[in-house]
VMD Tcl script that draws the C-alpha trace (Angstrom):
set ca {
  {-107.67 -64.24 -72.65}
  {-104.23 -65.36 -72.93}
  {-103.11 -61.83 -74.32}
  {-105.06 -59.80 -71.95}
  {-102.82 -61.15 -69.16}
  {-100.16 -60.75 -70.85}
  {-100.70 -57.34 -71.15}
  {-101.60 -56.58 -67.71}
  {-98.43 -58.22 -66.88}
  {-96.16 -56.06 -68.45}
  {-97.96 -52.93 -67.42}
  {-97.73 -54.33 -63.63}
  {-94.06 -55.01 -64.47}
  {-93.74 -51.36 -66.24}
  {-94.95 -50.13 -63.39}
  {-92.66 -51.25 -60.91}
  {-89.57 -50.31 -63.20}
  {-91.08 -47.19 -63.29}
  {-91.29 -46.98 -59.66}
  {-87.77 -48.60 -58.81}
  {-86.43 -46.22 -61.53}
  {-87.65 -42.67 -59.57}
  {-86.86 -44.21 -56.14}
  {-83.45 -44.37 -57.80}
  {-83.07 -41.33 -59.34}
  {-84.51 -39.86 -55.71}
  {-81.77 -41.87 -53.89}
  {-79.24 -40.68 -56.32}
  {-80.11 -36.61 -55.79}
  {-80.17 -37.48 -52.34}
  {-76.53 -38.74 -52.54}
  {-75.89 -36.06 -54.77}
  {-76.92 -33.56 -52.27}
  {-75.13 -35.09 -49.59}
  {-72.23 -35.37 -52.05}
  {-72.84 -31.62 -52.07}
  {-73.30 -30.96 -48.90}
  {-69.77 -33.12 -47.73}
  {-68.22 -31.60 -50.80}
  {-69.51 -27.97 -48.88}
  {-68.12 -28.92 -45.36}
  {-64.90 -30.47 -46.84}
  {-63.97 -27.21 -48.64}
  {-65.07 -25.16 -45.29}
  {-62.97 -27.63 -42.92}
  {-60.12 -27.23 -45.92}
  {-60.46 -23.31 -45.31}
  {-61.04 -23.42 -41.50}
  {-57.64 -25.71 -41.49}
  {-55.90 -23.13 -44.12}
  {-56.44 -20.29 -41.88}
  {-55.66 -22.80 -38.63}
  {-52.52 -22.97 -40.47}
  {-52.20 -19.76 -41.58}
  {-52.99 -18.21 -37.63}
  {-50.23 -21.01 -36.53}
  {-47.76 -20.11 -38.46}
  {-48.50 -16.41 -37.22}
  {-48.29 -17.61 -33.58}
  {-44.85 -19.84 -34.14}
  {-43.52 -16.85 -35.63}
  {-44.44 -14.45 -33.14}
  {-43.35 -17.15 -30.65}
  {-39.83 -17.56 -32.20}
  {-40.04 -13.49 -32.03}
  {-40.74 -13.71 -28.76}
  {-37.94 -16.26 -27.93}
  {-35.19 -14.94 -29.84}
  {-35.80 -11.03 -27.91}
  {-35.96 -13.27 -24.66}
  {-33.01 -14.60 -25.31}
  {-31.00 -11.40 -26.43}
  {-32.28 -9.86 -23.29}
  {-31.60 -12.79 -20.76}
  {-28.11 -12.71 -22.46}
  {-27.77 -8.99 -22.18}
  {-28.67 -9.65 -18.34}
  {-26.43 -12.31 -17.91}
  {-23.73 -10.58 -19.52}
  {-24.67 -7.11 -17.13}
  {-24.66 -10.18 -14.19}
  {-21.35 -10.77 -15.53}
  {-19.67 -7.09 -15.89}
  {-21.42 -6.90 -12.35}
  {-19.93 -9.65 -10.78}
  {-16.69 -8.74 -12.56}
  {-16.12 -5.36 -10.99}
  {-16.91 -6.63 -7.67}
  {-14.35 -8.97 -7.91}
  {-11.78 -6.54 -9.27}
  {-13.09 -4.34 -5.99}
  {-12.40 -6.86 -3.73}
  {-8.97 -7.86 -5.31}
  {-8.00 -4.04 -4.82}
  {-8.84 -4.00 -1.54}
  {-7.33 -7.12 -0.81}
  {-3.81 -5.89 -2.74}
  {-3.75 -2.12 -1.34}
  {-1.01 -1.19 0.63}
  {-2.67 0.80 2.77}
  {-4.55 -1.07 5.64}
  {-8.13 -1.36 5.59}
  {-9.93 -2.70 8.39}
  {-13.92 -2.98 8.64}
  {-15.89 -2.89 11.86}
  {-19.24 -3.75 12.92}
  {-20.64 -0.75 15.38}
  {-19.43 -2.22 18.78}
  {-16.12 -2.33 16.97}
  {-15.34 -5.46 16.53}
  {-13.12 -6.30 13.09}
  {-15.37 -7.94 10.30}
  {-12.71 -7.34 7.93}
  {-8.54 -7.68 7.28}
  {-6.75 -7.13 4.33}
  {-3.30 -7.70 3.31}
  {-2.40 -4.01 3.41}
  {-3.29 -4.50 7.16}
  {-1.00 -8.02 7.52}
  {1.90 -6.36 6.64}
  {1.13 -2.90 8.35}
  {-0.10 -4.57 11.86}
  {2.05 -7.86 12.07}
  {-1.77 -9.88 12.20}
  {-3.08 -12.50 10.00}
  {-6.78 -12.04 9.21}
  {-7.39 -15.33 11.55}
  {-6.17 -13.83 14.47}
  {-7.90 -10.30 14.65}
  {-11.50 -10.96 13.22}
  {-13.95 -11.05 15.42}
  {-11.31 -9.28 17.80}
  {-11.88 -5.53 19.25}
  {-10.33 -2.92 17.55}
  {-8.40 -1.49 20.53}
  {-6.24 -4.55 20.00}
  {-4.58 -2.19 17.84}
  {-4.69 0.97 20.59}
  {-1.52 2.08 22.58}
  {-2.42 1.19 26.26}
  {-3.36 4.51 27.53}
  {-4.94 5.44 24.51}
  {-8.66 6.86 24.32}
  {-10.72 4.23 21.97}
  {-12.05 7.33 19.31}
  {-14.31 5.02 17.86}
  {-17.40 5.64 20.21}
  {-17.20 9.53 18.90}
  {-16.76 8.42 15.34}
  {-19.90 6.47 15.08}
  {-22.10 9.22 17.25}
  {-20.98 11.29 14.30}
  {-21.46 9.17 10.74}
  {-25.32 7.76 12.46}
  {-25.67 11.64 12.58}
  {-24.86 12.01 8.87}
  {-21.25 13.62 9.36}
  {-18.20 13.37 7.73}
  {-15.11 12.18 9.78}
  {-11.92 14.23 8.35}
  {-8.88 11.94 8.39}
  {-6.31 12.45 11.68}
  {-3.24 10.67 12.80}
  {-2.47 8.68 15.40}
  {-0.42 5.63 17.05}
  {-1.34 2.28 16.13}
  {0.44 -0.73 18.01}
  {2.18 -3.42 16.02}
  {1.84 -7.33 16.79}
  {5.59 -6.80 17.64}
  {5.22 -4.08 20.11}
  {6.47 -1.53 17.95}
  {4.63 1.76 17.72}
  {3.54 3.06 13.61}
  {2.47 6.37 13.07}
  {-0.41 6.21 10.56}
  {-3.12 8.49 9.12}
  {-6.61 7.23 9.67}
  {-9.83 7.37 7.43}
  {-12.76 6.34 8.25}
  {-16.38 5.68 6.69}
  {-19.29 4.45 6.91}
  {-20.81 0.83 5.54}
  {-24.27 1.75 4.11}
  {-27.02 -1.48 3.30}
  {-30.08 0.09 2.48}
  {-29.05 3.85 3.55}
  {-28.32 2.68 7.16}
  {-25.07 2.44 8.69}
  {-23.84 -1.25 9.83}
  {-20.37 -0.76 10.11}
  {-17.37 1.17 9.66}
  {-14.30 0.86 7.10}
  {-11.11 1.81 8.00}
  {-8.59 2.85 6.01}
  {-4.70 3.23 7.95}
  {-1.77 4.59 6.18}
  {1.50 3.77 7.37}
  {3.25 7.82 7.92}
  {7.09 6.01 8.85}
  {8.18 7.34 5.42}
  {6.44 10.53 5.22}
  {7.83 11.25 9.16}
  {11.36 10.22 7.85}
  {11.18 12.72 4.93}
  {9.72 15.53 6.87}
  {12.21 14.86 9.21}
  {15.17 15.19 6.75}
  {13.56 17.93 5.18}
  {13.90 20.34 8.35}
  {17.45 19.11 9.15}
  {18.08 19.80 5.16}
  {17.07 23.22 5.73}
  {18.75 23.62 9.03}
  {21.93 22.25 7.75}
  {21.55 24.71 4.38}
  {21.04 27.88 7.09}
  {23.84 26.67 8.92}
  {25.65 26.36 5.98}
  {25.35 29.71 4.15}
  {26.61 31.01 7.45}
  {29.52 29.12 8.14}
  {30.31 29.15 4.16}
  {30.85 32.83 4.54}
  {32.59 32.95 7.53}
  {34.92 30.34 5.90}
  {35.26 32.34 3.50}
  {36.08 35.45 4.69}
  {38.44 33.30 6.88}
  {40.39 31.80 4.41}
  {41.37 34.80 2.70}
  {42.80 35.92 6.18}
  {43.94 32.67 6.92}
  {46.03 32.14 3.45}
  {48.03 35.31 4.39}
  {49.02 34.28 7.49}
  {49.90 31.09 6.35}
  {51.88 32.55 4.04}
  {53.76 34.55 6.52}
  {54.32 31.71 8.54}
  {56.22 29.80 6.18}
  {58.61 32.71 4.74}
  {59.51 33.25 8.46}
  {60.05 29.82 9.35}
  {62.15 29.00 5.75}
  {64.28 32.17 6.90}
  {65.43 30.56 9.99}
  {68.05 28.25 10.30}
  {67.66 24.87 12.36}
  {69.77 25.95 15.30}
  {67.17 28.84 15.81}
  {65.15 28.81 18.80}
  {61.93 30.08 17.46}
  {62.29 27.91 14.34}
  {60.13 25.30 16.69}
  {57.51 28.17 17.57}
  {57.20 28.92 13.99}
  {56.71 24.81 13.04}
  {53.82 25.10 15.48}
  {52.30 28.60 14.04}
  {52.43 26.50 10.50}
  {50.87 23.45 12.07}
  {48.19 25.10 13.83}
  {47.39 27.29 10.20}
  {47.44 24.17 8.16}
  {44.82 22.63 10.77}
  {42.95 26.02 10.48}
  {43.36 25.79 6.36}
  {42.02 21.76 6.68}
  {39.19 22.76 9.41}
  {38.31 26.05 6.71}
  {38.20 23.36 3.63}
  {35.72 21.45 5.87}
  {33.47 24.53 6.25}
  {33.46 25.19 2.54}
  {32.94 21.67 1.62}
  {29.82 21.54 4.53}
  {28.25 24.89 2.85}
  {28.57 23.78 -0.94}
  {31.07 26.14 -1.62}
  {33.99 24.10 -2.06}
  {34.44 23.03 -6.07}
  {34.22 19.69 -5.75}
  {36.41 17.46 -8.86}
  {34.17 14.06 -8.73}
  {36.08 11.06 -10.57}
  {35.85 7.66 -11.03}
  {38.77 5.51 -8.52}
  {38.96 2.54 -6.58}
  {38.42 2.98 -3.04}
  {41.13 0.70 -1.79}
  {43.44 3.12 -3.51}
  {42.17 5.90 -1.23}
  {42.56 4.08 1.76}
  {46.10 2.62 1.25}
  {46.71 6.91 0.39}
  {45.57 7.77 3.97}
  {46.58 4.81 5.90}
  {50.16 6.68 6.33}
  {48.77 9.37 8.04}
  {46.21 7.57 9.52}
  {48.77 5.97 11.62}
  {50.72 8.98 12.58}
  {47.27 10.63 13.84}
  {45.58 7.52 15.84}
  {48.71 7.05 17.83}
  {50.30 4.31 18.93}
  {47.95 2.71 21.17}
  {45.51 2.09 19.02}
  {46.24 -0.50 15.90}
  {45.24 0.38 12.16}
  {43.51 -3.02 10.55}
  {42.32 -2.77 6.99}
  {40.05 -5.57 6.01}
  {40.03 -5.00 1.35}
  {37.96 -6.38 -1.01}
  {40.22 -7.15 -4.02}
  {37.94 -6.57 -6.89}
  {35.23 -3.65 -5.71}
  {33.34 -2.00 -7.81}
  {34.76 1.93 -8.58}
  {32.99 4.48 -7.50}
  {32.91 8.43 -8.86}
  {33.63 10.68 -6.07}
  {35.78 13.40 -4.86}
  {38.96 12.09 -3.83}
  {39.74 14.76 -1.17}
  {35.86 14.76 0.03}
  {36.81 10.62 0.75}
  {39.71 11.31 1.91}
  {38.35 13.26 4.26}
  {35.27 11.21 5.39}
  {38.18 8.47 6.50}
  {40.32 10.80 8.00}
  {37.00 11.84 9.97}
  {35.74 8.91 11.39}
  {39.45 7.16 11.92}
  {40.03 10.37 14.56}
  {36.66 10.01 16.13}
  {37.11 6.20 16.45}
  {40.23 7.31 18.00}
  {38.87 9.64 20.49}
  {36.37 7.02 21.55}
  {39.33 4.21 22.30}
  {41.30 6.29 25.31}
  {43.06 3.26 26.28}
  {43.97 1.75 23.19}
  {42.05 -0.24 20.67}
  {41.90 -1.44 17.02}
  {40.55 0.85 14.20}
  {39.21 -1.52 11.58}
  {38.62 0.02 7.64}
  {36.78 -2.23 5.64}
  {35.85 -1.88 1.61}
  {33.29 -4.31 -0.34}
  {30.72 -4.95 -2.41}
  {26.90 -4.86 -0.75}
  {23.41 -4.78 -2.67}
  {20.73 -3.19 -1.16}
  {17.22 -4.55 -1.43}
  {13.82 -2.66 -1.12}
  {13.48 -3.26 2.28}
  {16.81 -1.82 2.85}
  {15.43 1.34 0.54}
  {12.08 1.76 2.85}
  {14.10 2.38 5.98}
  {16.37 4.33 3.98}
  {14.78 7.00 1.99}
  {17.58 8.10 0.44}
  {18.83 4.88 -1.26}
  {17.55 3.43 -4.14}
  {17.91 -0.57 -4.11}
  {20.88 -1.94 -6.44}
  {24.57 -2.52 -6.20}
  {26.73 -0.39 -3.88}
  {30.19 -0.34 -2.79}
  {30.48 0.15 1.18}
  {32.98 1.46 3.34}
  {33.06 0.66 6.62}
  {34.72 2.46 10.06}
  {34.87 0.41 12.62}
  {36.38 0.36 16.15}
  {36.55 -1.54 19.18}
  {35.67 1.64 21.31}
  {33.27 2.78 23.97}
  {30.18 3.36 21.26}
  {27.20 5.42 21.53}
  {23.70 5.66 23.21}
  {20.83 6.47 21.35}
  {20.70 9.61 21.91}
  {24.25 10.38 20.53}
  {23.21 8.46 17.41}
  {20.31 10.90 17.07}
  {22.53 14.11 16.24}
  {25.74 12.93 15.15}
  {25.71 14.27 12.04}
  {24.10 18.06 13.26}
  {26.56 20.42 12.07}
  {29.14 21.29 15.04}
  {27.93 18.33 17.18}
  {30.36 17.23 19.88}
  {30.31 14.80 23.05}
  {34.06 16.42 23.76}
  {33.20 19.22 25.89}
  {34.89 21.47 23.43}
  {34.37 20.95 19.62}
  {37.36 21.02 17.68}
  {35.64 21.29 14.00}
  {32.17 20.58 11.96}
  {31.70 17.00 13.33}
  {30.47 14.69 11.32}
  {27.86 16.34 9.30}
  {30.81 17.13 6.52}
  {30.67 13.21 6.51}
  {27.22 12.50 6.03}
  {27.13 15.69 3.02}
  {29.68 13.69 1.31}
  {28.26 10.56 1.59}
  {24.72 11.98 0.34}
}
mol new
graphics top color blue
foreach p $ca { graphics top sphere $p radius 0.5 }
foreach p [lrange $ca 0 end-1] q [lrange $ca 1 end] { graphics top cylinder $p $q radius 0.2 }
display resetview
């Protein structure tokens, strides 16, 4: 009895091992599978990330592409900004530094715009003529052109350039060449620039261009009548002075014969003059002190100015030499000493005067013919009646005289020589 229970026991108890072992072994494939399964997702989330990664790295890169050909380009634009920028600038400092005057208007002309070109041309800061009409700039009686002007560049045509008179801040009339054009924003016309060159210097040139060319006609024709007359002349001269050494001093016509030698030795000097005016005369240029040549004429300066009018020389001690012809200088003083004298009737004081002078640019602008640098000047001076403008306009035209009768070339040898 005892043993049969026993038995049953451990079967029961078999039984439930048995049991407990299977529902282990089933929990363990389950864990197994969902080992499996995790195992699974883990390596497909591992591959999912590797290609995350992998698609990331593609997409910094291209982004990094992206940036770096952004940034080349943005500094390519910024450097094209740049250059831009630049070459306005350098546009606007030309225009700013020309010489020339430019000047821009809106249509109703009005000035917009000044430059320093137009300061220096016009006498007007920038302050006072913007916003000012243009015909501030217009001779009184003058016709404002500007209303034709536009009519013609809204109409698409081209303005040559023309002179005219422009009106300085000083009163004083410039001659100046005008061209003018149209401002364009967005192919329409909003204003006009002007653009004013001063023609003082270019008048002054033509100007001594014709009288160049009248003095050179002039010239070939008195040179060969000098010429000619000088050959004549030297024979009678010659004449003149074996007749008057063959008379003795009590001889009545030894005084008519002084004069006949006089008159040809005037006639020989006035000749020389002619040559010397026509480039004909050899001319022996050397270097000498100018003092020297006065203090050799101021003997017969006195003899020739007379006694009512008195010689002063005024002599720098330690000018600068100068390389000339000593007879052309000679005769320069000797010039203007007997026209000083002819404009003192009464008396007077004839005043010669050497130095040292240096002549600047703006000297050089009014004077064409001068370059700026250091000069030695010789000045004529006289206490006489002077002259009107008019007289200062032709003194030096060949043969020019306020006498009545002219008695030589005038002053042009002077200015010849001095040139």
């Amino acid at each position: 009895m005892v043993g049969t229970v026993f038995y049953v026991g451990v079967s029961v108890i078999g039984i439930v091992l048995s049991e407990q072992v299977r529902a282990a072994r089933l929990r363990a494939e389950s864990q197994a599978d969902l080992l499996r399964v995790e195992i699974t997702e883990h390596e497909l989330t591992q591959e999912q990330l590797r290609r995350a990664k992998i698609r990331l790295e593609q997409r910094a890169e291209e982004r990094v592409s992206e940036l770096f050909h952004a940034t080349i380009q943005i500094q390519g634009e910024g450097t094209a900004r740049q250059e831009a920028e630049a070459k306005v600038l350098r546009l606007a400092a030309i225009v700013a530094s020309s010489e020339d005057a430019i000047i821009g208007k809106d249509l109703t002309s009005l000035i917009t715009d000044w430059n320093t070109g137009a300061e220096h041309l016009f006498g007007y800061t920038s302050a006072e003529v913007v916003g000012s009409p243009a015909t501030l700039l217009a001779l009184p009686d003058a016709t404002d052109e500007t209303v034709g002007i536009v009519e013609q560049l809204l109409r698409g045509e081209d303005v040559p350039p023309y002179e005219t008179i422009r009106l300085r801040k000083d009163g004083r009339e410039v001659p100046v060449s005008v061209r003018i054009s149209p401002i364009l924003v967005a192919g329409c016309v909003v204003g006009l620039s002007s653009i004013n060159r001063d023609l003082t210097h270019s008048k002054q040139l033509a100007e001594q261009l014709r009288q160049a060319q009248k003095m050179e006609t002039i010239g070939q024709l008195a040179g060969g009548v000098a010429h000619d007359f000088n050959n004549i002349l030297t024979i009678m001269n010659g004449y003149a002075e074996i007749l008057f050494e063959g008379t003795q001093p009590s001889d009545p016509s030894r005084d008519m014969l002084q004069q006949i030698c006089d008159a040809g030795t005037r006639a020989a000097a006035l000749t020389h003059q002619l040559l010397a005016f026509s480039r004909k005369q050899v001319l022996q240029p050397r270097v000498l002190n100018l003092n020297e040549t006065v203090k050799s004429t101021e003997k017969l300066l006195r003899r020739l100015i007379g006694e009512d009018v008195r010689l002063a020389t005024v002599m720098s001690p330690n000018i600068k030499p100068v390389k000339v012809d000593a007879g052309q200088m000679e005769q320069v003083i000797l010039n203007l000493s007997i026209n000083a004298r002819d404009a003192m009737p009464h008396g007077g004081v004839l005043t010669i005067e050497t130095s040292d002078v240096a002549l600047g640019e703006s000297y050089a602008q009014m004077h064409p013919e001068v370059w700026p640098g250091q000069y030695t000047l010789l000045t004529v001076s006289d206490t006489g009646t002077g002259m009107d403008a008019t007289t200062k306009a032709h003194i030096f035209e060949p043969f020019f005289t306020t006498k009545g009768v002219g008695y030589g070339t005038g002053l042009s040898p002077i200015s010849t020589a001095v040139n």
